[in-house]
C-alpha positions in Angstrom: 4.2 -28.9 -13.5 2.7 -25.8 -11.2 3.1 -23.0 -13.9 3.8 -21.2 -10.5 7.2 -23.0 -10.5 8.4 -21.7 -13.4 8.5 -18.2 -11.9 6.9 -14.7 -12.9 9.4 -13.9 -15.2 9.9 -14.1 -19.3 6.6 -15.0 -19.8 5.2 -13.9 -23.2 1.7 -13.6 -25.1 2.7 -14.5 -28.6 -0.8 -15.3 -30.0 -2.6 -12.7 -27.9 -5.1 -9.9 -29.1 -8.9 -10.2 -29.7 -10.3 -12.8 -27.5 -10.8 -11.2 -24.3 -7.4 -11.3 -22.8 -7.5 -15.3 -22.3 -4.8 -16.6 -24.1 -1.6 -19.1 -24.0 1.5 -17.6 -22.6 5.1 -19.4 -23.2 8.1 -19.0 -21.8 11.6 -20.4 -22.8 13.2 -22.4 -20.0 17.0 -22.5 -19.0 17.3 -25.3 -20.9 15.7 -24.7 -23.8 12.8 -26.4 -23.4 9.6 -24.3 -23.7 6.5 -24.0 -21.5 2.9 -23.3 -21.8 0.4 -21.9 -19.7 -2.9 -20.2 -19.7 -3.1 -16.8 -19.5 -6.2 -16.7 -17.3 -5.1 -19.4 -14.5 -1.4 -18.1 -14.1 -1.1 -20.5 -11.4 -2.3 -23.2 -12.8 -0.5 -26.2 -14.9 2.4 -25.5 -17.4 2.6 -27.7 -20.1 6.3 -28.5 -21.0 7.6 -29.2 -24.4 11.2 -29.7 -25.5 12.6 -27.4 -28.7 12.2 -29.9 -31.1 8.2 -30.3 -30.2 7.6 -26.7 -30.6 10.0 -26.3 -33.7 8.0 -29.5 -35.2 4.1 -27.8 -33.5 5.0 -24.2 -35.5 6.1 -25.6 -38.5 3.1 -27.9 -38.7 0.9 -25.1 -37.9 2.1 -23.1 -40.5 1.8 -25.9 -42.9 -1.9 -26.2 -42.2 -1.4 -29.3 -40.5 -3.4 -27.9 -37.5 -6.4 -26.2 -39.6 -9.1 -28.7 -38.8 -9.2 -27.3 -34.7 -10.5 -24.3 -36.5 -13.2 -25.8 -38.3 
């Protein structure tokens, strides 16, 4: 979906700082769902994910299941 749909508002850098300023911005939707964007092309795509894939994407993450995109 155009990220530019989404409107201008509630958007949030949660894992900014250090790189530059190019980071993933999220936003919670009306209906709970969540959204993703990049930082850089505010008017490019969102990605959008329902609570359950994020609640399941942040818990794996801080389980380590997501350490091997760092290596």
């Amino acid at each position: 979906m155009p990220a530019t749909e989404l409107g201008v508002d509630g958007w949030r850098k949660p894992w900014s700082g250090g790189n530059g300023g190019s980071c993933v911005e999220a936003k919670r939707l009306n209906d709970g769902r969540v959204a993703l964007r990049q930082s850089t092309d505010p008017h490019g795509p969102a990605l959008i994910y329902t609570n359950h894939e994020i609640a399941m994407f942040i818990l794996g993450a801080k389980a380590g299941e997501a350490d091997f995109l760092l290596s």
